[in-house]
C-alpha positions, 0 to 999 in steps of 0.5 A: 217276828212271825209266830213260827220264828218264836219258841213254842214254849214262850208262845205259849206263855203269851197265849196264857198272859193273853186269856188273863183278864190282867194282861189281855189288852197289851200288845203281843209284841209286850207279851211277847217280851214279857213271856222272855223276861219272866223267870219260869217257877215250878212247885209241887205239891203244898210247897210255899211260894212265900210267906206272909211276912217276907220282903216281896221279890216279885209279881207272880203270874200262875201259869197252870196249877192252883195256889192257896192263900193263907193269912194267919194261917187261915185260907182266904182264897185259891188262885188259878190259871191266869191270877196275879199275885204279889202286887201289894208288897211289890207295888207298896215295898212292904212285905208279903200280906199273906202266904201262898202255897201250892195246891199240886203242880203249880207252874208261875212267872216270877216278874223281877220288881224293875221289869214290873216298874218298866212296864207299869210305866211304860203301859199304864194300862198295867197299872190300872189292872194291879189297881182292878186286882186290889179292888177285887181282892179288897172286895172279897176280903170285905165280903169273907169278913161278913161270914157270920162266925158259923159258917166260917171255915174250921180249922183244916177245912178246905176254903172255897174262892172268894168271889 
């Protein structure tokens, strides 16, 4: 299919799921696909995705805007353009780890889990970058944990990402 035959709106998607370093290796008939499939979600400003404790419901691609992450009430990270997020209860059938909320206009794609599992199975590569982004999620968890207790953020401050 020629790109000028495809929707203006789901190219760009496929743009977006091309400069994420989680999608960026797959094919562009995939991504292609991939952008169809997945169910556009809009939030405002400091409106929840999910919370910590629910049932996952899918994989989340942010598409533009920022998230924070929230466990405990705390802020553990913020996610911007080109972040997955949900893999750990969607890969594991547990429930959400943490809570996200909407730092402004946020616009993500919602996987349903069977579209996710066709993928990962049909395209190990996706599996090996869910296992990449648990790593590097782990990693900064492990190293926010280091923070010696006065210069850990106070109650209502603003976190910095975690690197």
């Amino acid at each position: 299919m020629a790109a000028a035959e495809i929707d203006p709106r789901i190219l760009q998607k496929v743009i977006c799921l091309q400069n994420s370093s989680f999608f960026n290796n797959l094919p562009f008939e995939l991504l292609l696909e991939i952008a169809r499939l997945g169910e556009e979600v809009h939030l405002s400003s400091q409106e929840t995705l999910f919370q910590e404790g629910e049932p996952a419901d899918g994989l989340y691609f942010v598409l533009s805007g920022e998230l924070e992450v929230r466990m405990g009430g705390a802020c553990v990270n913020r996610l911007t353009d080109g972040a997955v997020l949900g893999e750990i209860a969607l890969l594991d059938g547990g429930v959400r780890t943490a809570s996200c909320v909407s730092r402004g206009n946020l616009l993500l794609l919602r996987f349903e889990p069977t579209l996710f599992d066709e993928i990962v199975e049909d395209y190990p590569e996706v599996a090996r970058r869910v296992l990449s982004t648990l790593v590097e999620r782990f990693r900064g968890i492990g190293v926010q944990l280091d923070v010696p207790a006065e210069r850990a953020p106070q109650e209502g401050a603003t976190c910095s990402p975690v690197s």
